[in-house]
C-alpha positions in Angstrom: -57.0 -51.2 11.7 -57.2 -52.7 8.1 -56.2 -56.1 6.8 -55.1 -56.0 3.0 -53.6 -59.5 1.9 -51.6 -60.4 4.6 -50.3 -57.0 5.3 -51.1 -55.3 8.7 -51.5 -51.7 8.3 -51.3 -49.2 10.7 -53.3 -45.9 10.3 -50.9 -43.2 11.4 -51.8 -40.0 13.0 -50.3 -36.7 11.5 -46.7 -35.6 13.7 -48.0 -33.1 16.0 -46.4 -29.6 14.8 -44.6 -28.7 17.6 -42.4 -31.9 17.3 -41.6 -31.1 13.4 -40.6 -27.5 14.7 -38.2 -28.7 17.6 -36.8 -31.3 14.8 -36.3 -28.6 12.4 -35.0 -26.2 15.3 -32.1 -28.3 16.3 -31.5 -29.1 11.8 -31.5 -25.5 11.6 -29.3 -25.3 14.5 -26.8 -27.9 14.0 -26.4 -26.8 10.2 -25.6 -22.8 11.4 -23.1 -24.6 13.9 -21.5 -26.3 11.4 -20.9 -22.6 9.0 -20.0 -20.7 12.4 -17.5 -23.3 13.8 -14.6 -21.7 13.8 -11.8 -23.6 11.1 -8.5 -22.9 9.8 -8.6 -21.1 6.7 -4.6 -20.4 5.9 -1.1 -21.0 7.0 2.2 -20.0 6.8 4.8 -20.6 6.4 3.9 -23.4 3.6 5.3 -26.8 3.4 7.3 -26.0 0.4 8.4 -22.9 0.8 11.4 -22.2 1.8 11.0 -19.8 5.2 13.5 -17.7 6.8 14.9 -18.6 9.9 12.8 -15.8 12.1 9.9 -16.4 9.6 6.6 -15.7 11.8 3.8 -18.9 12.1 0.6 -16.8 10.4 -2.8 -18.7 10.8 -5.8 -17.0 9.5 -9.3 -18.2 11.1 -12.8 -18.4 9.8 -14.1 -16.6 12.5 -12.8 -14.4 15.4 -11.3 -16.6 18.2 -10.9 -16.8 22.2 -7.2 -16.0 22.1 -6.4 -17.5 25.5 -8.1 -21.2 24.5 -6.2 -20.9 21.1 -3.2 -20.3 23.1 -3.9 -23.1 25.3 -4.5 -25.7 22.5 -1.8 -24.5 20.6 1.8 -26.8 20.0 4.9 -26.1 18.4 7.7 -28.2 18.1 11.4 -27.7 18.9 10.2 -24.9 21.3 11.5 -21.6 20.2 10.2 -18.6 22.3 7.4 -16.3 20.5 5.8 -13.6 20.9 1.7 -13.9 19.9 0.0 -10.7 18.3 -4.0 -10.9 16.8 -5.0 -8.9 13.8 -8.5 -9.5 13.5 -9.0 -13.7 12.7 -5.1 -13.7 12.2 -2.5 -15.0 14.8 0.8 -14.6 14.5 3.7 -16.3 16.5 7.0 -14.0 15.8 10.0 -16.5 17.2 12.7 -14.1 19.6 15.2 -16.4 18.1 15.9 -18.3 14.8 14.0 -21.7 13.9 16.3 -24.4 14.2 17.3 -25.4 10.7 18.0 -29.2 9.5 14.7 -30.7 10.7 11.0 -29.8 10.6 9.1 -27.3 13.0 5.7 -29.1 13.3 2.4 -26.8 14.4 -0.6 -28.4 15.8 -3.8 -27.0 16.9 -5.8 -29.5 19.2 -10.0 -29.9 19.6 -10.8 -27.4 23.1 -10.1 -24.3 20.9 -13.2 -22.5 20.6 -14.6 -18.8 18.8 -15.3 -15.7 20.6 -18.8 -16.8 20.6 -18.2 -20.0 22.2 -18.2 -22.8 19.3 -15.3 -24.9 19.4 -13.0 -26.8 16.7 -14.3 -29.5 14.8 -11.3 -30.9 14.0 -7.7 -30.3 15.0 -4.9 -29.1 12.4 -1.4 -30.5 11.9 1.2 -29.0 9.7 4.7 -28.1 9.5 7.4 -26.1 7.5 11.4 -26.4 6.9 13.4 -23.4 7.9 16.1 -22.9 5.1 19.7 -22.2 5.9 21.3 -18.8 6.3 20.8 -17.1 3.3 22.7 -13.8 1.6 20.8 -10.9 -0.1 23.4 -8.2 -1.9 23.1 -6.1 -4.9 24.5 -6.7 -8.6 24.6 -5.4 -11.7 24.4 -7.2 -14.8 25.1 -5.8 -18.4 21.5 -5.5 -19.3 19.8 -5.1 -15.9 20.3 -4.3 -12.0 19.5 -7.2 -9.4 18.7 -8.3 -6.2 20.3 -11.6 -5.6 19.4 -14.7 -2.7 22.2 -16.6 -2.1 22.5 -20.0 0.1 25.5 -19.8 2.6 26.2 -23.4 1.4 25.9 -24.8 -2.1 23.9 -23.3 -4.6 24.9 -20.0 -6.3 22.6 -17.0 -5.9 19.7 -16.4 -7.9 18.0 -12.8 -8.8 14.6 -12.4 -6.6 14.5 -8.7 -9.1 15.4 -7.5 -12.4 15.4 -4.0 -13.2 16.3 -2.2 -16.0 16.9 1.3 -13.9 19.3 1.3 -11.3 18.2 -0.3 -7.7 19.8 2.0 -5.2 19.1 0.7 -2.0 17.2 -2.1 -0.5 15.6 -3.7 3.4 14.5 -7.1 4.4 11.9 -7.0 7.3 13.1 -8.5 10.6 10.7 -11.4 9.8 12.7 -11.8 6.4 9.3 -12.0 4.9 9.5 -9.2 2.4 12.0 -5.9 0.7 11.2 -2.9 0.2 13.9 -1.1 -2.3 14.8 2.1 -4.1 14.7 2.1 -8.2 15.7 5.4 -9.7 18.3 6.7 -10.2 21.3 10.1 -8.1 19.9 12.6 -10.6 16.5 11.6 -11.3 13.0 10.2 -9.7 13.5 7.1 -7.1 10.3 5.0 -6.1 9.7 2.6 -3.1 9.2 -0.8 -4.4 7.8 -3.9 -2.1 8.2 -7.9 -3.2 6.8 -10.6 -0.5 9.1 -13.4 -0.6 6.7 -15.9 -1.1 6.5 -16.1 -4.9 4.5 -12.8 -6.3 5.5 -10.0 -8.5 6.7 -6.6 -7.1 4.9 -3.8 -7.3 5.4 -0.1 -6.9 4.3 0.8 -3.0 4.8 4.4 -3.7 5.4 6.7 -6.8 7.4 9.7 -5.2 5.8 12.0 -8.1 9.2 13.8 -9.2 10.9 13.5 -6.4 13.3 11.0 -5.0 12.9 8.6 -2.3 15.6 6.7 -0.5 17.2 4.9 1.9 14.0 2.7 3.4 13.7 1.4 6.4 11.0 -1.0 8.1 10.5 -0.5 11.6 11.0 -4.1 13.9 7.0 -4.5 13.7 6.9 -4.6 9.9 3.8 -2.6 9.9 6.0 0.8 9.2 8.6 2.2 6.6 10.9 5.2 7.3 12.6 7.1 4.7 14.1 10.2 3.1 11.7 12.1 0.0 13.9 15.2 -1.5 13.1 17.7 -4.3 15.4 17.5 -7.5 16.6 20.6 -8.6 20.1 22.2 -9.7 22.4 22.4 -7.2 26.5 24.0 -8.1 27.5 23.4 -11.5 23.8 22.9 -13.1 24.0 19.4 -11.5 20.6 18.0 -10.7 20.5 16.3 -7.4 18.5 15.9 -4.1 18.2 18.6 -2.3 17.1 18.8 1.7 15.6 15.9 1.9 13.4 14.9 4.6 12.4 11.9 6.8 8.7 10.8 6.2 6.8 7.5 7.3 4.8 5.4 5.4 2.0 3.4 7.3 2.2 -0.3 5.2 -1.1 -0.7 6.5 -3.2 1.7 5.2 -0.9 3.5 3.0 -1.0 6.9 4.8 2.9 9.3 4.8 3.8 11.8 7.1 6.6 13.6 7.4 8.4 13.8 11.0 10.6 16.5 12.5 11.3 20.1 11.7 9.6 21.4 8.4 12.6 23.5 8.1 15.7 21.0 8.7 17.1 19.4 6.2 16.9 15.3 7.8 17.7 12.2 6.6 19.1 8.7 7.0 16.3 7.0 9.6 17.1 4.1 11.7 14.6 2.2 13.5 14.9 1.6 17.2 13.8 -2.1 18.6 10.9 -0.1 21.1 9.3 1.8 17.9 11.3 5.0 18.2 13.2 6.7 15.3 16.5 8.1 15.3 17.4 9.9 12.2 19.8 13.0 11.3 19.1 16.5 11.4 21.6 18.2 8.9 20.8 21.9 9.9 21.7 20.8 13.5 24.6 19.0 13.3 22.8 16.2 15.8 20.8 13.2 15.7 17.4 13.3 16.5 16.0 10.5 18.5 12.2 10.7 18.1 9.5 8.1 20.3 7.5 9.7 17.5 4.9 11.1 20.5 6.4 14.1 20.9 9.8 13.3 23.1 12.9 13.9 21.2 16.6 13.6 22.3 19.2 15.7 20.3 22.6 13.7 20.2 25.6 16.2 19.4 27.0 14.0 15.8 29.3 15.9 13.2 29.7 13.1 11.7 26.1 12.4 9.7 25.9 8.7 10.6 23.1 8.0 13.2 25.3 4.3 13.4 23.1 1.6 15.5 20.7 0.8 18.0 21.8 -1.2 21.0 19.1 -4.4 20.8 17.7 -2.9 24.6 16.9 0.2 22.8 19.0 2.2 25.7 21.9 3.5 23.8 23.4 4.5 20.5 26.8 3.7 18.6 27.8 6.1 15.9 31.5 6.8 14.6 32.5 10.8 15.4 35.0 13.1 13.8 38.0 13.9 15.7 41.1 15.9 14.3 44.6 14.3 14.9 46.7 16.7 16.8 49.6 18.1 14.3 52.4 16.8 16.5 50.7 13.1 16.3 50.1 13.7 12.0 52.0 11.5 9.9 50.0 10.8 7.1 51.3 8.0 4.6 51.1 8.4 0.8 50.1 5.7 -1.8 50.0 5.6 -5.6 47.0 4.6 -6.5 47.4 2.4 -9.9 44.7 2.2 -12.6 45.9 -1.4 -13.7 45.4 -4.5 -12.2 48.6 -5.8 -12.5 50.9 -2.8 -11.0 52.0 -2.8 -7.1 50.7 0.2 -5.4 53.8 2.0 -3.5 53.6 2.7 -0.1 55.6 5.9 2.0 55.2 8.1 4.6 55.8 11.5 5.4 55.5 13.6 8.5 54.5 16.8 7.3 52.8 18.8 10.2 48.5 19.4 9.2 45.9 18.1 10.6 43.9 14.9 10.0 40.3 13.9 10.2 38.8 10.7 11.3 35.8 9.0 13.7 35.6 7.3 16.6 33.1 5.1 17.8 30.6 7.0 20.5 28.5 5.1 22.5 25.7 7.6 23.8 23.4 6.7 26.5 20.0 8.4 25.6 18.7 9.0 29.4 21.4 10.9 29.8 23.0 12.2 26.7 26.4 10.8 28.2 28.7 9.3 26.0 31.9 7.1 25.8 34.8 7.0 23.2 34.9 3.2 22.4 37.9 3.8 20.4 41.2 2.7 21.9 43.8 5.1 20.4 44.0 8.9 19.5 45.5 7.5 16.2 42.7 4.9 14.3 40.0 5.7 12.4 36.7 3.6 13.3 33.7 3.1 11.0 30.4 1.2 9.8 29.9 -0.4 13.0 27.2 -2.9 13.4 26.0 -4.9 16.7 25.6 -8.4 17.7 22.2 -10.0 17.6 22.5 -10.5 21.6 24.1 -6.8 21.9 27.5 -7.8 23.7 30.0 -7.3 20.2 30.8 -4.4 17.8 32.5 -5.1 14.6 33.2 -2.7 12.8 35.9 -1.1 10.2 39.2 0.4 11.3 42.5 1.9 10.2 45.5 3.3 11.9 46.8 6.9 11.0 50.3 6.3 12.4 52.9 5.6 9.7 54.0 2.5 11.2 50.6 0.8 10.7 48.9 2.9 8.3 46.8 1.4 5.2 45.1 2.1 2.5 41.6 0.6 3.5 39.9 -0.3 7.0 40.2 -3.7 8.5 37.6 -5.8 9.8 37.4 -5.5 13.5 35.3 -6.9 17.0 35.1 -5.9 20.2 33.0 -6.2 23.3 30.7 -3.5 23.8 32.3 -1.6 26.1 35.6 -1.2 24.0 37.8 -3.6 25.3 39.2 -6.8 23.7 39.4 -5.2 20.4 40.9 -8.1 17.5 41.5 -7.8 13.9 39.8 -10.1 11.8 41.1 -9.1 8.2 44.6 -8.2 7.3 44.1 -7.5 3.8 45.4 -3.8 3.6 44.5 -2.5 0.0 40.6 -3.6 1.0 38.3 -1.1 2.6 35.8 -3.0 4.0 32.2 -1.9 5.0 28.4 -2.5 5.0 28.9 -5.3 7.9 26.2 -7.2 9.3 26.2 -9.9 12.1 24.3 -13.1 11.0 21.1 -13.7 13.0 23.1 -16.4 15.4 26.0 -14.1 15.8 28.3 -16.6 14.8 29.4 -15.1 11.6 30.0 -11.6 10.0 28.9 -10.4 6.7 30.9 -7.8 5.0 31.8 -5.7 1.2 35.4 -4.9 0.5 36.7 -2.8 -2.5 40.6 -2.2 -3.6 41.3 1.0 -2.8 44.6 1.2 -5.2 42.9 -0.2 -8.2 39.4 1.5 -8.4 38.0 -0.3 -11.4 37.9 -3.4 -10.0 34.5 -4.6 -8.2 33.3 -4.9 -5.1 33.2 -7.9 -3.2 31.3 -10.0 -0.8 33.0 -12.1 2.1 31.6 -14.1 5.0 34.2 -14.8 8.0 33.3 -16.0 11.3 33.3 -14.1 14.4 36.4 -15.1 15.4 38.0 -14.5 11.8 38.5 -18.0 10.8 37.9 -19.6 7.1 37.1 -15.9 5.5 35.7 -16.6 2.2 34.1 -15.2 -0.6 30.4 -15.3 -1.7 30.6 -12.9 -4.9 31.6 -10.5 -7.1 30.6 -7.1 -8.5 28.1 -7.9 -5.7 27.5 -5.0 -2.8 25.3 -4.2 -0.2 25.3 -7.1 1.5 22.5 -8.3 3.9 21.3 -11.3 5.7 17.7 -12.9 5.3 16.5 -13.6 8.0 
């Protein structure tokens, strides 16, 4: 021991090594707990965005997690039944029915979650996101360009979410309402698949058909596949260049890979997306439509008609409208002058001339058994474009009558209970044909296009009535293709 001054020192002795190596052991350790603990990297929806009302909760991890403790730790607020599915680090909650909208839905992730390797959360997460109201996605045409337009249900007027200088012939909106994938092209020339997320970024082409023409997408109720039809272009009668036997092919939006499905050597087209995965889509060469759980089971549904019509929600059944021929004796087909002017009144008569008439009724095929029902109540009306309630127990859908008494120019909005019965009319507007009808996600409303039949230059319109058919209105015009976003 040494005195200096005043000042007691101490001789120390040197820290024996193995103490330095535990000490830097457990700083080693602790700082490669801290990069490994599992955090929250991304979330979405975003505070300010605006999300659609089936819009998935996506949050994207650090680090692979122990699903069941995420689960465990997880909160979400008003309660809305989900489904989970894992992508890697990613979770996402897909809702079975529409966020409430008016108020927040408010996520939280408490401490207790933990990695696959054991570390936990060092902090819990808190966010939350504001569904938007029922919105309205149709096509327009401008002079200078061809649109997709969003527009609120309530208040503000629709805005373009795509501008194209070539025509946009036909569009989807993923069940999540998260992205569209459309047709640009043009009935005689190339069409391309197109994809926009609907959170802000550019579109971009998914897939450049090379020459040929693809149409009518469609995403299966997963997201994670597109159906559609590719067709050469060649001249058909007349020197006309058009699309000719197309054929149904699947795109994998995943890792990019097509295939083509069914017979090489049937002409097919117009795919519609079952809620269990399967396909259904029309084979032209046999008159039928294919139903396809893509494995190798098919069902071949007898269909003359060339619309594979709709899904029932339970996957079980299909509804497609059927040509019939009116016996002569019941034939008594009215007559209208069709007027090119707006301001002339379109004549209507009848005459009973003895020929033959065709028109559709709506079939309702069970697929176990191939069995199917005429929903249709009447030899004499002509049923068409029917589309399904969200919870499967109403049809609406387009009809005329063929009898003179009742006869008009274009179909009338319709519902009816599944099985056919209570069958109302919603529209009496008879110079409008209406079509392309779709239930809103609530079922509480229809969505529907209607065109004058007697005065063909005038454009197409877009109405909203509720289910019952009060307070029809109109949304726009020269607007068609109508959809909801979810």
């Amino acid at each position: 021991m040494v005195f200096r001054r005043g000042i007691r020192f101490h001789r120390e002795r040197g820290v024996p090594p193995l103490v330095l190596g535990l000490i830097g052991f457990s700083v080693g350790f602790a700082a490669i707990s801290l990069l490994l603990a599992p955090r929250v990297v991304a979330v979405r929806p975003r505070a300010d965005e605006a999300a659609s009302a089936f819009a998935p909760i996506t949050i994207r991890f650090s680090v692979p997690m122990d699903e069941d403790s995420v689960a465990a730790h997880l909160g979400v607020s008003p309660e809305v039944s989900a489904s989970a599915r894992w992508e890697g680090t990613t979770l996402q909650l897909l809702p079975a029915a529409p966020w409430p909208t008016g108020s927040n839905v408010r996520i939280s992730l408490a401490l207790g979650a933990r990695s696959r390797n054991g570390l936990p959360l060092l902090r819990s997460y808190q966010w939350r996101f504001s569904p938007a109201g029922l919105r309205v996605l149709y096509l327009q045409r401008t002079p200078e360009t061809y649109e997709i337009v969003v527009q609120p249900l309530e208040g503000e007027a629709g805005r373009a979410l795509v501008e194209s200088t070539l025509p946009i012939l036909e569009y989807d909106v993923s069940p999540s309402g998260t992205f569209l994938i459309y047709t640009v092209g043009a009935s005689d020339k190339e069409s391309d698949l197109w994809y926009l997320a609907l959170d802000g970024s550019a579109p971009y082409k998914l897939l450049d058909c090379e020459g040929e023409q693809c149409r009518n997408p469609a995403i299966a109720a997963d997201g994670r596949q597109l159906a559609y039809d590719r067709a050469l272009l060649a001249p058909s009668v007349g020197g006309i260049v058009s699309a000719q036997r197309p054929r149904v092919w699947i795109l994998d939006l995943e890792d990019g890979r097509a295939r083509p499905v069914g017979d090489a050597t049937h002409a097919t087209r117009g795919p519609v997306w079952g809620p269990q995965g399967w396909l259904a889509y029309y084979d032209g060469d046999l008159q039928t439509t294919v139903v396809d759980d893509l494995r190798g089971g098919k069902t071949y549904v007898p269909n003359a008609s060339g619309e594979v019509g709709v899904w029932t929600p339970d996957g079980a059944h299909l509804i497609f409208p059927e040509i019939r021929i009116v016996d002569e004796h019941l034939a008594a087909t009215p007559t209208i002058e069709v007027m090119p002017s707006a301001f002339a009144t379109p004549a209507l008569g009848a005459h009973s001339d003895a020929i033959e008439q065709f028109y559709s009724h709506l079939i309702y095929v069970t697929l176990a058994t191939n069995e199917s029902t005429d929903l249709s109540s009447s030899p004499l009306v002509e049923d068409a474009n029917v589309a399904i309630s969200p919870e499967g127990d109403r049809l609406a859908f387009g009809r005329k009558y063929l009898d003179a008494e009742h006869w008009s120019p274009g179909r009338q909005l319709w519902v009816m209970d599944r099985d056919g019965t209570q069958a109302r009319q919603l529209t009496f507007a008879p110079v409008f044909n209406v079509s392309s009808i779709r239930w809103s996600p609530d079922g509480s409303l229809v969505l529907f296009m209607r065109f004058d039949q007697t005065h063909v230059s005038l454009p197409p319109e877009v109405w909203v009535t509720t289910a019952a058919g009060e307070n029809p209105r109109q949304l726009a015009v020269g607007a068609y293709l109508p959809r909801w976003l979810p």
